[in-house]
C-alpha positions in Angstrom: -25.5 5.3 -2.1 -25.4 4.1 1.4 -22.2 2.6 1.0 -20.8 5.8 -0.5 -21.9 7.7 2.2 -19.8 5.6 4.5 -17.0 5.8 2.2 -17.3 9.8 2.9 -17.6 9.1 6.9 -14.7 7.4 6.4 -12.5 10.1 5.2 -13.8 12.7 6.7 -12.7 10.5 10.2 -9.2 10.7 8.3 -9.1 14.0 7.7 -10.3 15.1 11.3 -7.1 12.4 12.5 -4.8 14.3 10.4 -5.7 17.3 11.0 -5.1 16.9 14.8 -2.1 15.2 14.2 -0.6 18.2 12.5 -2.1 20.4 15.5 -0.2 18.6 18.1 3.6 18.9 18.5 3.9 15.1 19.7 1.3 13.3 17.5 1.8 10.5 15.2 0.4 8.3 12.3 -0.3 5.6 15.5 -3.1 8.3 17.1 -5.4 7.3 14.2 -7.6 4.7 15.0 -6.7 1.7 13.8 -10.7 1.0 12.3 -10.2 4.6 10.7 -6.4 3.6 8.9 -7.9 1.5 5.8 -11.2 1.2 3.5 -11.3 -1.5 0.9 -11.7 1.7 -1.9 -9.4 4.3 -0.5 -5.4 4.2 0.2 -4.9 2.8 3.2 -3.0 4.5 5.8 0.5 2.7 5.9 2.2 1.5 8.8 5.4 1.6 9.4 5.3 -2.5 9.9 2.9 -2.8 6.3 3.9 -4.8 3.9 1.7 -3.9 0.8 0.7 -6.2 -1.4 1.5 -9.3 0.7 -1.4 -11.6 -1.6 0.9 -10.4 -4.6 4.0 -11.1 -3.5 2.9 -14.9 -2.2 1.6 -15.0 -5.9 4.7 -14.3 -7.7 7.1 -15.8 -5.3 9.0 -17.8 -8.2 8.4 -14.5 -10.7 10.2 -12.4 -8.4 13.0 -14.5 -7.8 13.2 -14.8 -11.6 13.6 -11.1 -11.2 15.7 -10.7 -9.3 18.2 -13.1 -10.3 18.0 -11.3 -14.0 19.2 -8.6 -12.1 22.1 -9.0 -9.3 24.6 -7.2 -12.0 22.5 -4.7 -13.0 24.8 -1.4 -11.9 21.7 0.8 -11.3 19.1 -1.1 -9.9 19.8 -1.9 -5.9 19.8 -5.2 -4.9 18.0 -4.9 -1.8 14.9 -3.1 -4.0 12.1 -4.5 -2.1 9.4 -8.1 -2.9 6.7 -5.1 -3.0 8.4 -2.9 -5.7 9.0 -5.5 -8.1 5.5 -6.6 -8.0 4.4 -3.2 -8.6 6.8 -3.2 -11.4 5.0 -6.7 -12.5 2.1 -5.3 -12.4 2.9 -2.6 -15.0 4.6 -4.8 -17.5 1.3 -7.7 -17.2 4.0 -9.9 -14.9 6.5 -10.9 -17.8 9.7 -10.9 -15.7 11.6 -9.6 -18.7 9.3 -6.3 -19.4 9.6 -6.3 -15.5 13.3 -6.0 -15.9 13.8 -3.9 -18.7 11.1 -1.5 -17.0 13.1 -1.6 -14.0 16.5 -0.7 -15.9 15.0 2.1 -17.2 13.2 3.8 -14.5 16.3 3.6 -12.4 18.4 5.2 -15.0 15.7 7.9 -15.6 15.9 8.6 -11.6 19.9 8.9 -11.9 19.0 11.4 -14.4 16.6 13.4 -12.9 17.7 14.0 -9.4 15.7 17.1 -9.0 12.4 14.7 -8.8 14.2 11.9 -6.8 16.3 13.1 -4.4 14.9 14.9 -1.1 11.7 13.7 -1.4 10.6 14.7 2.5 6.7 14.9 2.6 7.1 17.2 5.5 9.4 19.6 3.5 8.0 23.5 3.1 7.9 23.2 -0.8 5.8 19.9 -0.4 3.6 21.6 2.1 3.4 24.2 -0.3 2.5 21.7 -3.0 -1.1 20.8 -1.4 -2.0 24.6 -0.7 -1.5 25.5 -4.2 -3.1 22.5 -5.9 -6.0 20.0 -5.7 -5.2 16.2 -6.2 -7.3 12.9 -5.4 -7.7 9.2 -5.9 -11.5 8.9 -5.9 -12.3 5.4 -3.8 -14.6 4.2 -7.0 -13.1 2.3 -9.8 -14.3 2.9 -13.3 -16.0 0.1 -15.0 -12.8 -1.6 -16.2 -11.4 -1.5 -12.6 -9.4 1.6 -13.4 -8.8 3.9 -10.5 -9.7 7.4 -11.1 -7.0 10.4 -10.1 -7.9 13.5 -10.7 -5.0 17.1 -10.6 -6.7 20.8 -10.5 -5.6 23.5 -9.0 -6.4 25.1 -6.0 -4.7 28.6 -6.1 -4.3 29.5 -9.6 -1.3 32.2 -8.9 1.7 31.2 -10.9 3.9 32.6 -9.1 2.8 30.0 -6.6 3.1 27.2 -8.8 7.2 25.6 -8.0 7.1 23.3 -11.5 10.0 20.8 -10.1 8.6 20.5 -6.8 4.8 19.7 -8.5 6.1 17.2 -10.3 8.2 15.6 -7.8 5.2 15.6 -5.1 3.0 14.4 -7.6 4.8 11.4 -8.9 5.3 10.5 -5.2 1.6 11.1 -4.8 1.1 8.0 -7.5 3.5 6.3 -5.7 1.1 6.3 -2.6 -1.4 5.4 -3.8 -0.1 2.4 -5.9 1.5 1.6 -2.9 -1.3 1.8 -0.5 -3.9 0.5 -2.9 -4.7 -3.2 -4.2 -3.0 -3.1 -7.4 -5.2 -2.5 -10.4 -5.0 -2.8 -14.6 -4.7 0.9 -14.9 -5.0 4.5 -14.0 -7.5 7.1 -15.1 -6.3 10.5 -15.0 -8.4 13.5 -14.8 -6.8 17.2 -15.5 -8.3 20.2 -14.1 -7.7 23.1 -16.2 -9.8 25.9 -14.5 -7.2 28.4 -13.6 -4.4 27.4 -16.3 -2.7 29.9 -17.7 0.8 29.3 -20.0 2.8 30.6 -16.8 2.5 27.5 -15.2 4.5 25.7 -17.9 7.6 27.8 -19.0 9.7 27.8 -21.6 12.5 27.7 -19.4 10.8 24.7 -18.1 10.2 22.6 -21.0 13.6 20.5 -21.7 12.8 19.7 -17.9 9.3 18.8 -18.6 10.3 16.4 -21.5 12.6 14.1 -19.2 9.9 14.0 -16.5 6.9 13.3 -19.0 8.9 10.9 -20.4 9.6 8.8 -17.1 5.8 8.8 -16.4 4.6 7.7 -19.8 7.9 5.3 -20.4 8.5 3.7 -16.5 6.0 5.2 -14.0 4.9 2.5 -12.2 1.0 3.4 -13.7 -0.6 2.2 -16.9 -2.1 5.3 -18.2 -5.4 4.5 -19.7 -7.1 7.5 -20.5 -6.7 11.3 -19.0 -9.7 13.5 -19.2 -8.9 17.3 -19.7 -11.5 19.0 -18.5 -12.7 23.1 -18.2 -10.1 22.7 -21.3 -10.1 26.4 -22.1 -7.9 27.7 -25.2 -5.2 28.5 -22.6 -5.1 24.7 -21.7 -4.8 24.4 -25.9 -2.0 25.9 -26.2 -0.4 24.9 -23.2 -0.8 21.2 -24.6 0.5 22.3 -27.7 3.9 23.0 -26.3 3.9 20.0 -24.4 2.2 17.6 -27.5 6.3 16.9 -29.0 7.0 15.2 -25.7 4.3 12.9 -25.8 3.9 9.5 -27.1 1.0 8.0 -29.6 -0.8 5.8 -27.1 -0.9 8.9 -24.5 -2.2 11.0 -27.4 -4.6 8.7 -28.4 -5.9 8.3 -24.7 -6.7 12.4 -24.5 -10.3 13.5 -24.0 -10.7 17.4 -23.7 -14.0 18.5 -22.5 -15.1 22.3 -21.9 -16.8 21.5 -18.6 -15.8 19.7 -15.7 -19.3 18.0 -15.3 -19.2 16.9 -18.5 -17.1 13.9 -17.5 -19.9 12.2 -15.6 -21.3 11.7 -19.5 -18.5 9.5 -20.5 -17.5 7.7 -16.8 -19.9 6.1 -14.7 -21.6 9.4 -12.8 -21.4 7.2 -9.5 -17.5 7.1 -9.4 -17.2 10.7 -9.7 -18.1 13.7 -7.1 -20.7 16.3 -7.7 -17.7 18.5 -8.9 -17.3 16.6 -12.1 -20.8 16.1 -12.3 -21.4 12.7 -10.3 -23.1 11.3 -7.9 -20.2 10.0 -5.5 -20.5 11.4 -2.1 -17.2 13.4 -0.7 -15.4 16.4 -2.4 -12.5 16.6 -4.2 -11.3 18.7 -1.5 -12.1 16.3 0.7 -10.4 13.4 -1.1 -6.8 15.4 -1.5 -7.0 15.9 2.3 -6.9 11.8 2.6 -3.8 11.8 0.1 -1.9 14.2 1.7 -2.5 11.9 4.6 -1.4 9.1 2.7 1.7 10.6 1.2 2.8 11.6 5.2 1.9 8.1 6.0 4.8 7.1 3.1 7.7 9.3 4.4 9.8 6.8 5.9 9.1 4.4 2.4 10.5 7.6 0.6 13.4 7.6 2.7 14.4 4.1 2.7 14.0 4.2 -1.5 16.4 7.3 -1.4 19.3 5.8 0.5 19.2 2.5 -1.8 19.1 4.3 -5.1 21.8 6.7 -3.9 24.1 4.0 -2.7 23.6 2.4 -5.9 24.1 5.6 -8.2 27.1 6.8 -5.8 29.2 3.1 -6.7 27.7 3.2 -10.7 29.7 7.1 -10.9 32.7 6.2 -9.2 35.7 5.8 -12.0 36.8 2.2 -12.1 39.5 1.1 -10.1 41.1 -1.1 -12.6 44.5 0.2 -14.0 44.5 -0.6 -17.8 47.2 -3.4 -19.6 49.2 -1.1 -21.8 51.0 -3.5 -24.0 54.7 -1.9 -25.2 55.7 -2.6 -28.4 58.4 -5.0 -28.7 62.0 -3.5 -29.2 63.7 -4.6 -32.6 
């Protein structure tokens, strides 16, 4: 318990940082503390001179090469993708190069295809600030039993006319991002679903041919193994709006889906010490308290976001452009 308690000192010290950081006009990520920027459980707070998952990369040194060089004609995929990407991407596909590569291949294609959740992707942008006043979402800094980490997605205003469907997606697959990114890599992801507040508005029809490609890219090439996901306060609104998303997903995500009719329910099945009282655990913090250290995290990423948005964009720009190559049209031969 002690060591929890410091794990909520911890972020609370983050959240107090961020919070003045956002107050002053001239602040940066470099007025936190340097003690404060990191736990061993939590995202760290990236700098812009972190390398994440340095230990990994001098691991795989010869797999990522491998990698690469299965790669350097591959018209989607940049070649200047970074040592830390690809390692994520190992880590995925249990570090066989060529699951790492046909992973690869197809998350970058999906991005190319979905521009609406890869392009613009500004932390700082009014519909991303928008995102963390309308919902709630965490990486709890306790893994499950199986080393899993634990994030968990509820809403925090229930309006659905606040609820912008792209932009929630887009903010939260940069959220995973994050925190694979600012986090030792681990086996898997538990992924807890809030449904208090649901209603079918926030998934509409208009919506759903949308909803298909992006459900697909996280089940099919996210760079998280999905090992379970917890619905919980699963009310018959959150029933139904599963059954209009249930065509879309695949039999090892169905398999994986628990539905419980209270939140605290959950601390029956997962280990009550890695969850917070909300869910009926034991783990000192909030889950409001949490989501204030992602959005911290997320901010801490922007310039990673950036940087991933000019390569791929490059790359798609020359894989659309008409080739340059003026056909051999053979005549027939006069008689």
């Amino acid at each position: 318990m002690k060591k929890s308690k410091r794990t909520a000192n911890q972020v609370m010290k983050h959240v107090k940082a961020v919070r003045s950081r956002r107050e002053g006009p001239t602040a940066s990520a470099n007025s936190i503390p340097e003690s404060n920027r990191s736990s061993h459980t939590l995202p760290s707070v990236l700098t812009a001179a972190s390398t994440p998952h340095a230990k990994a990369i001098e691991l795989q040194k010869m797999t990522i090469l491998l990698v690469r060089e299965k790669l350097i004609n591959d018209p989607l995929v940049p070649s200047d993708i970074t040592d830390s990407q690809i390692v994520e991407y190992l880590n995925c596909t249990n570090f066989d190069p060529d699951r790492c590569v046909s992973y690869l291949k197809t998350a970058f294609k999906t991005m190319m295809e979905l521009p609406q959740l890869f392009t613009g992707r500004d932390p700082s942008a009014p519909e991303a600030i928008q995102f963390w006043n309308v919902v709630y979402m965490a990486a709890f800094p306790k893994k499950s039993k199986e080393g899993y980490k634990f994030v968990y997605f509820g809403l925090k205003d229930p309006d659905p006319s606040h609820f912008n469907t792209v932009w929630n997606m887009k903010m939260y697959i940069m959220a995973l991002e994050a925190i694979v990114r600012s986090s030792d890599l681990v086996p898997g992801f538990i992924f807890i679903l809030d449904g208090k507040g649901t209603c079918l508005s926030h998934t509409p029809i208009s919506q759903l041919r949308f909803l298909k490609k992006a459900i697909g890219y996280l089940q099919e090439c996210s760079l998280v193994n999905m090992k379970k996901i917890h619905f919980v306060n699963a009310s018959s609104m959150v029933e139904r709006a599963y059954s209009l998303l249930k065509p879309f997903l695949n039999v090892n995500v169905t398999e994986s889906l628990f539905f419980y009719t209270d939140g605290t329910m959950l601390a029956k099945t997962e280990d009550p010490s890695t969850l917070p009282p909300e869910l009926g655990g034991t783990l000192s913090g909030s889950i409001p308290l949490f989501t204030e250290h992602l959005r911290e995290v997320v901010e801490s990423n922007a310039e990673y976001f950036k940087e991933d948005e000019d390569r791929r964009v490059m790359k798609f720009r020359e894989a659309r452009k008409p080739s340059t190559d003026t056909p051999t049209i053979k005549r027939p031969e006069s008689r």
